[in-house]
C-alpha positions as CSV (number, residue, x, y, z in Angstrom):
1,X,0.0,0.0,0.0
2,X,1.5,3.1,-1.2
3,X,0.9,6.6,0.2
4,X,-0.4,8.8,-2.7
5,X,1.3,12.0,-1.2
6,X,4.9,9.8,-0.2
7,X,7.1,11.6,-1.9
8,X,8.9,10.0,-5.2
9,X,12.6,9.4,-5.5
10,X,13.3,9.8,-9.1
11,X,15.6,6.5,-8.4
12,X,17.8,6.0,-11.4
13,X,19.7,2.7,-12.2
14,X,23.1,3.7,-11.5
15,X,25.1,1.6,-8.3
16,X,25.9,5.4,-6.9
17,X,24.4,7.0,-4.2
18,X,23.0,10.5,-5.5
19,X,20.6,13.1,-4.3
20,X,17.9,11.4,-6.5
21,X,17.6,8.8,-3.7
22,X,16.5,11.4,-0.8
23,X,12.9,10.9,0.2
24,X,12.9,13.6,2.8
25,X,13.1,12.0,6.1
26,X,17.1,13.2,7.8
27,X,17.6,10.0,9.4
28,X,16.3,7.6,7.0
29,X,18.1,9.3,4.1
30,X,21.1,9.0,5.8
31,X,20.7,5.6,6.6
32,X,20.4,4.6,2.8
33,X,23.2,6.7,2.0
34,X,24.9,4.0,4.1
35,X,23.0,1.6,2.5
36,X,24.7,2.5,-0.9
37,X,28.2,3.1,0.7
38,X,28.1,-0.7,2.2
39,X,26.7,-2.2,-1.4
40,X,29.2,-0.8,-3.3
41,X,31.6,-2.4,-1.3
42,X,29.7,-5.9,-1.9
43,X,29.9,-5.2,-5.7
44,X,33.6,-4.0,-5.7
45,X,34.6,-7.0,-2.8
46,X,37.6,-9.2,-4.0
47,X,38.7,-12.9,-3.0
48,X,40.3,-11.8,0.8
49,X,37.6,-8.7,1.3
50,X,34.5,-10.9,0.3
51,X,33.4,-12.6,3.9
52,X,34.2,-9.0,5.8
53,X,32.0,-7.2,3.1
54,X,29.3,-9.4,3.6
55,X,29.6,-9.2,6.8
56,X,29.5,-5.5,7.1
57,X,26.4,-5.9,4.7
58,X,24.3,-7.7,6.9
59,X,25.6,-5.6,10.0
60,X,24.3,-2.5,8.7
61,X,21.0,-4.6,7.2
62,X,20.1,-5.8,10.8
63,X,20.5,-1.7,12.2
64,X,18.8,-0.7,8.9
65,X,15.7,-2.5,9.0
66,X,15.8,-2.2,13.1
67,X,15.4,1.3,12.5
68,X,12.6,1.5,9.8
69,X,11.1,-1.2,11.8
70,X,11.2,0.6,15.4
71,X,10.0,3.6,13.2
72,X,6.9,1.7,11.8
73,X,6.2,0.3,15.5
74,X,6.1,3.4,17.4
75,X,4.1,5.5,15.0
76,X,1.9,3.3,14.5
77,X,2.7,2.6,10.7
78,X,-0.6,0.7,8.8
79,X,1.3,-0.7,6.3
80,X,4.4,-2.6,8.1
81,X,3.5,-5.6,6.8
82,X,4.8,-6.2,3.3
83,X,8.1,-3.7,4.6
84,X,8.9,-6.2,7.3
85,X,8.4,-9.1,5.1
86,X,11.0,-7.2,2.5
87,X,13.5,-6.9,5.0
88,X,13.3,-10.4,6.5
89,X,14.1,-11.7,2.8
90,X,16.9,-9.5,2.1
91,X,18.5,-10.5,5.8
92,X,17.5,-14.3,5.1
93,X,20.0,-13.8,1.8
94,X,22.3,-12.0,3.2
95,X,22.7,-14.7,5.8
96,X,22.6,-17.7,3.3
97,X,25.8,-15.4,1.3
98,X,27.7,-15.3,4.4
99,X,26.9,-18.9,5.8
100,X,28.1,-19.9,1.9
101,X,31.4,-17.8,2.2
102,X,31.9,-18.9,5.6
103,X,31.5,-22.8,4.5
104,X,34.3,-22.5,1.4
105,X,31.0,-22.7,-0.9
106,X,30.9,-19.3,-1.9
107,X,33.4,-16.6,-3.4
108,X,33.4,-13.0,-4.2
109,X,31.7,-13.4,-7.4
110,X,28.8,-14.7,-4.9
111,X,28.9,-11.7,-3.0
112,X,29.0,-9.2,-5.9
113,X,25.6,-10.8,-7.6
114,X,24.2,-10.3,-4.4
115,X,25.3,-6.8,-4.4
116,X,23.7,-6.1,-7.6
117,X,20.7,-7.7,-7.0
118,X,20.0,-6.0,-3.8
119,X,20.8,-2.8,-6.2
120,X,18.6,-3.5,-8.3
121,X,16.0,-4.4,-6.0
122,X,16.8,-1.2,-3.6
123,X,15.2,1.8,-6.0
124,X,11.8,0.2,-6.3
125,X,11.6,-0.6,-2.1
126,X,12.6,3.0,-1.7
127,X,10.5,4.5,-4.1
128,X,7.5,2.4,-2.8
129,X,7.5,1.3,0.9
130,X,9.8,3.9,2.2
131,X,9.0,7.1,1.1
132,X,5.8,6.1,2.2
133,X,7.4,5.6,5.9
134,X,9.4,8.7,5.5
135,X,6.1,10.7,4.4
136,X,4.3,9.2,7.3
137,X,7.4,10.1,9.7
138,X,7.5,13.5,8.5
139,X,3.6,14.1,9.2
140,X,4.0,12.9,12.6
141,X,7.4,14.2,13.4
142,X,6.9,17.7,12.2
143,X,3.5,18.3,10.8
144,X,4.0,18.0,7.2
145,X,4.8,16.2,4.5
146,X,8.8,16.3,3.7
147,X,10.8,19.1,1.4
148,X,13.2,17.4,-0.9
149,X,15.9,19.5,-2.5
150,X,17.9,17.8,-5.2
151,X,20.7,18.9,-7.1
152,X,20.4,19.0,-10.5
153,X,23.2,17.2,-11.5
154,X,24.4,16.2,-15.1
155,X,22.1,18.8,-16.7
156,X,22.9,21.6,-20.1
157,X,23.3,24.7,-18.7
């Protein structure tokens, strides 16, 4: 269930964090700038950084999803549902990467598909279920729906 006035991150496809991403909500926004910082090095992990990136993955990914979670709990949120059930995948594969790195049955190329899959996948659950949160945090925080200000980046002059 989406919130018709959540705010729209014009996501784009690239594996960077930009201000495209922002939904409006300080602490959320920072936490997916995070989000993007620990991704990228999943995607860019090599054969001895593989285990500590996927590590540092789920690490943040537990904190994350604490967060949103916490947020949806205390505010009362009337769509946690489907949001919770996102996260618990994402943290299910994050695990079953690590338990397969751990094990010797997994390498870095392991851990950068799940990188890009989780990048890939990351746009749309921001777009949808969390500027939806962050529109609902921001009515009930301050009052009002959030201001986003966006660079415009990359265009003619």
């Amino acid at each position: 269930m989406r919130d018709i006035e959540a705010p729209r991150a014009h996501a784009d496809s690239s594996f960077l964090w930009s201000d495209a991403r922002l939904l409006g909500f300080g602490p959320m926004d920072e936490t997916h700038k995070e989000f993007y910082e620990v991704a990228l090095r999943l995607l860019t992990c090599e054969a001895g950084t593989a285990l500590a990136a996927v590590r540092d993955f789920e690490a943040h990914a537990v904190d994350h999803f604490s967060q949103e979670e916490e947020w949806m709990r205390s505010s009362k949120f009337p769509p946690a549902d489907c949001h919770r059930e996102e996260h618990a995948a994402v943290l299910k594969s994050a695990r079953e990467v690590r338990q397969a790195l751990e094990s010797g049955a997994g390498n870095e190329a392991l851990a950068r598909d799940f990188a890009i899959h989780l990048l890939q996948w990351f746009p749309g659950h921001a777009d949808y279920l969390d500027s939806a949160l962050a529109a609902w945090m921001s009515k009930h925080r301050y009052g009002g729906q959030p201001v986003v200000l966006r660079r415009k980046q990359g265009a003619p002059d």
